[in-house]
C-alpha positions as CSV (number, residue, x, y, z in Angstrom):
1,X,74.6,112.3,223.4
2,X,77.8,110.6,223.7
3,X,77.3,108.0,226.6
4,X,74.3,107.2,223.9
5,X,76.8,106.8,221.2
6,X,79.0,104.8,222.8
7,X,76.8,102.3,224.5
8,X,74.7,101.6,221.3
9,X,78.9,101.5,219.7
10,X,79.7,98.7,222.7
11,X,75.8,97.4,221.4
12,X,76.7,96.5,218.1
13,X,76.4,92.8,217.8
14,X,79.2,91.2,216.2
15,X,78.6,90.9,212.6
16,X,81.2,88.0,211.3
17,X,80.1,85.4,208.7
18,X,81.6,82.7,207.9
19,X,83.3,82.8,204.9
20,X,81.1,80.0,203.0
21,X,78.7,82.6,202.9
22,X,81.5,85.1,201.0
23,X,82.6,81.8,198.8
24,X,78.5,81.4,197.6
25,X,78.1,85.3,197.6
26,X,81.3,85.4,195.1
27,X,80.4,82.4,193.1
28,X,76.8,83.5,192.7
29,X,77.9,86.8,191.8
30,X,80.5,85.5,189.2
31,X,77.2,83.5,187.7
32,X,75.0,87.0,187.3
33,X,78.2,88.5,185.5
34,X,78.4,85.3,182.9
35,X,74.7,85.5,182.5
36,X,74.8,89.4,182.0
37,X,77.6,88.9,179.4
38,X,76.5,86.3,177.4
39,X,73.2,86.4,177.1
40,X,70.1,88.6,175.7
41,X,67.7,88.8,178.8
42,X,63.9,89.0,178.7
43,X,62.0,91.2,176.4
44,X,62.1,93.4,179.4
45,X,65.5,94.2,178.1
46,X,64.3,94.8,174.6
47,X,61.8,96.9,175.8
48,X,64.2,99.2,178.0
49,X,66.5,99.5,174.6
50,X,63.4,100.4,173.0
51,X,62.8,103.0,175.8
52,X,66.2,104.6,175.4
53,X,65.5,105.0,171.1
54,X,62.3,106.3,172.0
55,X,63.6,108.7,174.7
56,X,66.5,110.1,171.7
57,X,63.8,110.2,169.5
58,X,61.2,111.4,171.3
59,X,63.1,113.4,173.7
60,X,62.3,112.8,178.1
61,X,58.9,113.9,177.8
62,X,57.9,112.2,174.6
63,X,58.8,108.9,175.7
64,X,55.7,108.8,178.3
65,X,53.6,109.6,175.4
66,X,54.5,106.6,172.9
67,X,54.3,102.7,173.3
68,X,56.7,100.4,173.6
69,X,57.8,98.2,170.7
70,X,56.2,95.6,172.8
71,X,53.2,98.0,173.5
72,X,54.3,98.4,176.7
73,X,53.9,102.0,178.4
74,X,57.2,104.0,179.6
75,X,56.2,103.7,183.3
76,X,59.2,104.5,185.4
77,X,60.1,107.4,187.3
78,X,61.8,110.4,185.4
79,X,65.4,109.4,186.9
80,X,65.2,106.5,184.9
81,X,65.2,108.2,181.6
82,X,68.7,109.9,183.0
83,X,69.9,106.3,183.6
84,X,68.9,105.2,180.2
85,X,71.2,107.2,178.9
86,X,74.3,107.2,181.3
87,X,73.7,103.1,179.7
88,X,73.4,104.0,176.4
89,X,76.9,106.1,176.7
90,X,78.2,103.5,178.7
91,X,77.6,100.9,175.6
92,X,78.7,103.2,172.9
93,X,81.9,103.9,174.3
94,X,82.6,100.3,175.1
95,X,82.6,97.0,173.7
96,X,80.0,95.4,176.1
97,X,76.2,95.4,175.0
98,X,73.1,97.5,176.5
99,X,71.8,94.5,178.3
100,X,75.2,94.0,180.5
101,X,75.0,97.2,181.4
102,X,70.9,97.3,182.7
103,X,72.1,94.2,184.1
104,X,75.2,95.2,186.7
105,X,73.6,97.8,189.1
106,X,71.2,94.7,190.0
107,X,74.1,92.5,190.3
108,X,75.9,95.0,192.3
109,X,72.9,95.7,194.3
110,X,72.2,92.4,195.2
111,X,75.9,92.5,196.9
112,X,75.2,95.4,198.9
113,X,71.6,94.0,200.1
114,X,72.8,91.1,201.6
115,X,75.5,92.9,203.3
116,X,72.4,95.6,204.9
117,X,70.9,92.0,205.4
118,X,73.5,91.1,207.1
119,X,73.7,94.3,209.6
120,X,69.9,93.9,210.1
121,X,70.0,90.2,211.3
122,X,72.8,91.1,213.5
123,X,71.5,93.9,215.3
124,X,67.9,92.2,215.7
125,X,68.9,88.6,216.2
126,X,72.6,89.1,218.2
127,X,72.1,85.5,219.4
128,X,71.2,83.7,215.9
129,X,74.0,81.9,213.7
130,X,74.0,83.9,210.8
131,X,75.6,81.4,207.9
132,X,71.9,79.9,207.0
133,X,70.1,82.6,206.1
134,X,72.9,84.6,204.2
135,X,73.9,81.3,202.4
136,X,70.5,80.9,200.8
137,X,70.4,84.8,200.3
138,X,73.7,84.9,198.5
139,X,73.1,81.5,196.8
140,X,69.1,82.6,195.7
141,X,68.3,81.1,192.8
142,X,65.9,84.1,192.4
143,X,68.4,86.8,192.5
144,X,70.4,84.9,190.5
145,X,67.5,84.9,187.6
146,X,66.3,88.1,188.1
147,X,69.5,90.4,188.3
148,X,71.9,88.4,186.1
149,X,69.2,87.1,183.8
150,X,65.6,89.3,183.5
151,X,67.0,92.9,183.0
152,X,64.9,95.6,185.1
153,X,65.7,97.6,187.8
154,X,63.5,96.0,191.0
155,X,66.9,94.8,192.8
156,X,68.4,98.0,192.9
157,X,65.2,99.8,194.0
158,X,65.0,96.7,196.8
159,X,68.4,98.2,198.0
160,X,68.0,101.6,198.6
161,X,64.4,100.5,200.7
162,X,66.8,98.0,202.4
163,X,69.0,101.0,203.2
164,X,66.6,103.2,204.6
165,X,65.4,100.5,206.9
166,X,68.6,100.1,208.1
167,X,69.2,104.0,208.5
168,X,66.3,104.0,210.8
169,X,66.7,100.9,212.5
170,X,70.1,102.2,213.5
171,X,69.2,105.3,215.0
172,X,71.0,107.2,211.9
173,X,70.4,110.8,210.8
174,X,66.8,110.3,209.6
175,X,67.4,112.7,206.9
176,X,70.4,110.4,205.2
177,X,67.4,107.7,205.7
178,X,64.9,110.0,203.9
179,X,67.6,110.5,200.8
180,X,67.9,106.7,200.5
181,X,64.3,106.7,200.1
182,X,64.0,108.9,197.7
183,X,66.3,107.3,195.8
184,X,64.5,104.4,195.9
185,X,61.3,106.2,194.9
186,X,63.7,107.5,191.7
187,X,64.0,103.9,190.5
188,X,60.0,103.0,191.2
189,X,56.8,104.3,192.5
190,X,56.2,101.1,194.2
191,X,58.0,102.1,197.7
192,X,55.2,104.3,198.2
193,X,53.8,101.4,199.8
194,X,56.6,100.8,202.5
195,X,56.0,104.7,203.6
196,X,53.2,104.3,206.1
197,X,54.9,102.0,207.8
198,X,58.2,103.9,207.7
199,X,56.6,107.0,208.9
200,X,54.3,105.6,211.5
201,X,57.9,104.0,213.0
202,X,59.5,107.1,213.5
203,X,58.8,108.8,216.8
204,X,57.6,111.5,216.2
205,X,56.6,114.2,213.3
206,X,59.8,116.4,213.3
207,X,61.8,113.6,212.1
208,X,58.9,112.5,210.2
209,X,59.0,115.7,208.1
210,X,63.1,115.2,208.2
211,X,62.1,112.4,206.5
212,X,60.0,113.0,203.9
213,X,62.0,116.2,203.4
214,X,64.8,115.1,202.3
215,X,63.2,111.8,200.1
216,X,61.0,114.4,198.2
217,X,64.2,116.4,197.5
218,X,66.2,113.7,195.9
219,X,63.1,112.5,193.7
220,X,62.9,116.2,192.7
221,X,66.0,116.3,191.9
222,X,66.5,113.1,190.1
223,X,63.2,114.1,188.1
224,X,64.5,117.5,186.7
225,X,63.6,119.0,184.3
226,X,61.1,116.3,183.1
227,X,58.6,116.6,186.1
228,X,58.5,120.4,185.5
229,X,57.8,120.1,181.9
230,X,54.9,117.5,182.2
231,X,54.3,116.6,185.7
232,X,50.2,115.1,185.1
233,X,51.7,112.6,182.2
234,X,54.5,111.6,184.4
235,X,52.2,111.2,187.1
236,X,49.2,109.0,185.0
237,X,52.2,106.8,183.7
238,X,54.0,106.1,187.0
239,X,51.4,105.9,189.5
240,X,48.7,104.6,186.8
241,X,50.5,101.5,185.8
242,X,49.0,98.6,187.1
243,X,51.3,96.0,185.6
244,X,50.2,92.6,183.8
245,X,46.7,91.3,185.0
246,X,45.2,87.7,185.2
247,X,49.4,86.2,185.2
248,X,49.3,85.4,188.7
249,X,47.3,84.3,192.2
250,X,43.6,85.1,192.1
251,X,43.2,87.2,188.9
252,X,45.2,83.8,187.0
253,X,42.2,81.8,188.0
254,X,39.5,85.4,187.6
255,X,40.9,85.2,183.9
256,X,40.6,81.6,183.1
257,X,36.9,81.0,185.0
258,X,35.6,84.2,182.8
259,X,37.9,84.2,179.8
260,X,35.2,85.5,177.4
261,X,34.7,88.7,179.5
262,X,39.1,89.3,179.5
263,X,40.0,92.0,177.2
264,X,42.7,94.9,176.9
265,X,43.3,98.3,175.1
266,X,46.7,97.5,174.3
267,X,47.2,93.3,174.6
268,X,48.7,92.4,177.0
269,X,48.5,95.8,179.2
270,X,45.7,98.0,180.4
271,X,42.2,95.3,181.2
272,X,39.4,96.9,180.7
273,X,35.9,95.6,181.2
274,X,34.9,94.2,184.0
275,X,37.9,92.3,185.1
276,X,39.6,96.1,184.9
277,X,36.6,96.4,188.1
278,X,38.3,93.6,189.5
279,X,41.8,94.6,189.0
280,X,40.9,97.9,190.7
281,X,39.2,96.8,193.7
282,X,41.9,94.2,194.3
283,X,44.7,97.3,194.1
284,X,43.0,99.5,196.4
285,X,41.8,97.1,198.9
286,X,45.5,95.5,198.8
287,X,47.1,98.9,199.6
288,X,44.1,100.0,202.3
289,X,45.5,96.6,203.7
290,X,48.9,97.7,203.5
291,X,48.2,101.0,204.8
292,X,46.0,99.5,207.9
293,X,48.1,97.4,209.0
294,X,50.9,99.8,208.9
295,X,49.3,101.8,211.3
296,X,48.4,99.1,213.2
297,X,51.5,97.6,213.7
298,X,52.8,100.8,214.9
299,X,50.3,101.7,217.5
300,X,50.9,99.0,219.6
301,X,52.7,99.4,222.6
302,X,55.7,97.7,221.9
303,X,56.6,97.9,217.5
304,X,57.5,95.4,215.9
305,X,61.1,95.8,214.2
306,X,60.4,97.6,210.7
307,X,62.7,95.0,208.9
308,X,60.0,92.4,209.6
309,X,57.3,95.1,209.2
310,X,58.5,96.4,205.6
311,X,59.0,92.0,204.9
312,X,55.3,91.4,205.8
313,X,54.2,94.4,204.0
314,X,56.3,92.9,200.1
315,X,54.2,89.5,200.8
316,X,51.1,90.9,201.4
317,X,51.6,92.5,198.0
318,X,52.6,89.7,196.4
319,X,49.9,87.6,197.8
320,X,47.0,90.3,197.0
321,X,48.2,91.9,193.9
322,X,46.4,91.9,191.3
323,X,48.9,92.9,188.6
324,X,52.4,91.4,188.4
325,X,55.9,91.1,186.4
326,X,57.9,87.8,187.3
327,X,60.7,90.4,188.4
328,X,58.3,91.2,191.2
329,X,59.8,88.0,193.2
330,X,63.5,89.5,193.6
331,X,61.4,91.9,196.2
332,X,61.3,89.5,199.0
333,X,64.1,87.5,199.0
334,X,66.2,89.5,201.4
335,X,63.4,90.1,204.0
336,X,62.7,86.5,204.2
337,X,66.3,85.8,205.8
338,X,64.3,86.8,209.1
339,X,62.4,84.3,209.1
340,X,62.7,80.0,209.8
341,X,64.8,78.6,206.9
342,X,61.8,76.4,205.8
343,X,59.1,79.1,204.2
344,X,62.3,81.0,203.0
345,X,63.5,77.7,201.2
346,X,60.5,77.3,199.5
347,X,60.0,80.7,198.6
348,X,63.6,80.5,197.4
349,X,63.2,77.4,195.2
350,X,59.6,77.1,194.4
351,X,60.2,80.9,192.8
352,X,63.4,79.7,191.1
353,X,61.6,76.8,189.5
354,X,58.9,79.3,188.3
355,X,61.3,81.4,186.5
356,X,63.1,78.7,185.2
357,X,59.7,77.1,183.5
358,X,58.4,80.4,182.8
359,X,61.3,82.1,180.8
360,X,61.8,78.2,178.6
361,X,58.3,77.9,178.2
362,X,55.9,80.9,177.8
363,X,58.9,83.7,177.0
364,X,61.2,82.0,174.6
365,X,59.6,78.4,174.2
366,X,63.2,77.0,174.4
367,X,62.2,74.3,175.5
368,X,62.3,70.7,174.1
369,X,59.2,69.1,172.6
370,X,57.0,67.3,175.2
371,X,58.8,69.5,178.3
372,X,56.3,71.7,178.3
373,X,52.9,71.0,178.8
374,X,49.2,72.7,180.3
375,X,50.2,71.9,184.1
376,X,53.3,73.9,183.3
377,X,51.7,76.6,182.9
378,X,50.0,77.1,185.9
379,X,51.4,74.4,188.2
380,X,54.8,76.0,189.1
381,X,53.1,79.6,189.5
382,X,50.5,78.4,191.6
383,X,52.9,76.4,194.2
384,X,55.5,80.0,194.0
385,X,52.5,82.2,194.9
386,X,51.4,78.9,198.0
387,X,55.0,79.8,199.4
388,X,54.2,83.2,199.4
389,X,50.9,82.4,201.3
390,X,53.0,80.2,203.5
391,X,55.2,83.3,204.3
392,X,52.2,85.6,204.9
393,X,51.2,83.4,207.8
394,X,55.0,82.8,209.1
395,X,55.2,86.6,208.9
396,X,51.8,87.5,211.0
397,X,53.0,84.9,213.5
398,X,56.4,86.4,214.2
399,X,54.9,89.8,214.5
400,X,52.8,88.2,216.6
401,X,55.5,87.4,218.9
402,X,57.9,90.0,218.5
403,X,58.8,92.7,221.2
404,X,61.5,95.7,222.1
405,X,61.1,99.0,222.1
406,X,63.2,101.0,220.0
407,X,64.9,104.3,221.3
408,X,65.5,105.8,218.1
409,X,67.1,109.0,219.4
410,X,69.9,106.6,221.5
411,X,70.7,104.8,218.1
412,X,68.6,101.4,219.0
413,X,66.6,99.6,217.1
414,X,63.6,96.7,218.1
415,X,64.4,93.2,218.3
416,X,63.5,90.3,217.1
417,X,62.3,87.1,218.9
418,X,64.6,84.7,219.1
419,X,65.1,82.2,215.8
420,X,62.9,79.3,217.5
421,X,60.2,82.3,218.4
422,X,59.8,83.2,214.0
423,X,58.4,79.6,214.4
């Protein structure tokens, strides 16, 4: 046990950066806080204000019974209505508003993603030059719109996955990688979907059941007493939402070719009708994907590392999903660092661009006359969801490449192929 511990200690790839990357990291950081501070956010901020009246109101189990100001459902996990009101105490008793406050755990979050980033990369890629890929991390115009700007939680729930990964990858306690998950699952369901691929990685069932173990404890936990009270609502709201349909990829062009057959129960949420057929088939075909290649991946004689596993699995969501939030984007940005600077880039600025257009144009309509227009619409969407095709095919060609063996039990981890190998 020791000789383990100390060679995977002498192991450990040295993990220095070069302090341009802590210079964009602050000054990006520094540009989340001004945006938090000064101004209102997306309705998504509204809409979790709305949450937290309805929640006092209502009481915890009320609030998945009502809609939203914006008729939106109440779709997160029960820890979430806990959080709601640590913020709302957190706002009365200071002079800074709600939205600053649902704002800073992503902006913190985002800080301690690239710095699990940062331990990944090094331990997979000892002989890559770090400063590229963390510079465009720490400077991502995506992050920077998302967590300083949009006001939701995905960038928080993207660092406890991150975390977990990284427990595993190291060879950690699987149980401390277990409670990371399940804090993870306490921000969203949607993790659920990196779990066949975590589980299939581990070696072997009794630290499989360490593993889900201990991230079923700390969901528990962080759900009391609400789950007990009304765990089938809880459980239609959470795992029933399917997000916004026909906003992006192939149900955007479903819902413009048959606009006549597009309805909802509650505009703009819930389809129904026969795109709601579509919508569904799309979901569970996605996720069978997901789950396949999962398994796949981790039958083969030599698995592929799990951060590039979990990083194929977000854009094979993104590329397939047939309901989707613009916050959804903030999802890949740290797994793309494995890859070639190019599809990252354009991942990186193509999505920036899209939020950009999107928030001036269809959210606010802040925008001057004449700068929006009908290519606007779909034009920027379309070329954010191409780089995320683009990545898809870099993705399934790295893991096409990639080799090692890890020896989870001696604290090792799989490696990557070099930087010139992820193409």
């Amino acid at each position: 046990m020791h000789l383990h511990a100390n060679a995977a200690s002498n192991a450990r790839p040295d993990c220095a950066v070069a302090p341009l990357v802590w210079v964009a990291l602050a000054a990006a950081t520094a540009l989340k806080l001004y945006l938090a501070l000064t101004t209102a956010g997306t309705l998504d901020v509204a809409a979790f204000a709305d949450h937290l009246h309805k929640i006092e109101e209502y009481g915890g189990v009320g609030v998945y019974q009502v809609r939203g100001v914006f008729n939106n459902p109440f779709n997160n996990p029960p820890f979430i209505i806990h959080a709601l009101k640590a913020l709302g105490w957190l706002t009365a008793t200071t002079r800074l508003p709600f939205a600053f406050w649902l704002r800073l755990p992503c902006i913190l979050a985002d800080v301690g993603s690239l710095l699990i980033t940062r331990d990944l990369l090094a331990r997979a890629q000892p002989e890559r030059k770090l400063t590229r890929p963390l510079l465009w991390l720490a400077l991502s115009p995506i992050a920077i719109i998302i967590s300083g700007f949009h006001g939701n939680t995905d960038p928080v729930m993207i660092f406890f996955v991150l975390l977990a990964v990284s427990l595993i990858e190291r060879g950690s306690r699987v149980w401390l990688a277990g409670a990371a998950f399940g804090l993870a699952l306490n921000i969203k369901a949607v993790p659920l979907m990196f779990a066949p691929a975590l589980l299939c990685y581990l070696p072997d069932w009794p630290r499989r059941l360490k593993f889900l173990g201990a991230a079923a404890t700390i969901w528990f936990v962080g759900s009391l007493p609400y789950v007990l009270q009304a765990p089938g609502p809880i459980a239609q709201a959470v795992l029933g939402y399917g997000s916004l349909y026909g906003h992006w990829g192939w149900t955007f062009w479903l819902a413009r070719w048959w606009p006549e057959t597009l309805r909802f129960a509650h505009q703009p949420h819930d389809v129904i009708g026969p795109h709601a057929v579509y919508a569904a088939l799309g979901k569970w075909l996605m996720l069978a994907l997901i789950g396949a290649t999962s398994v796949w991946l981790n039958r083969r004689a030599r698995k592929p590392p799990l951060f590039l596993q979990c990083g194929l699995i977000v854009t094979i969501f993104l590329a397939l999903t047939p309901g989707f939030g613009t916050q959804y984007l903030a999802w890949l940005v740290p797994w793309l660092a494995a890859l070639a600077l190019a599809p990252a880039l354009a991942y990186q600025l193509l999505g920036g661009v899209y939020l950009f257009i999107d928030y001036t144009c269809w959210i606010y309509r802040a925008a001057p006359p004449g700068y929006c227009t009908p290519v606007s619409e779909w034009l920027p969407m379309n070329l954010c969801w191409g780089a995320v095709l683009v990545a898809l095919l870099f993705y399934l060609l790295a893991l096409c490449r990639s080799g090692g063996t890890p020896d989870i039990a001696a604290g090792g981890y799989a490696k990557l192929p070099s930087h010139r190998a992820l193409c």
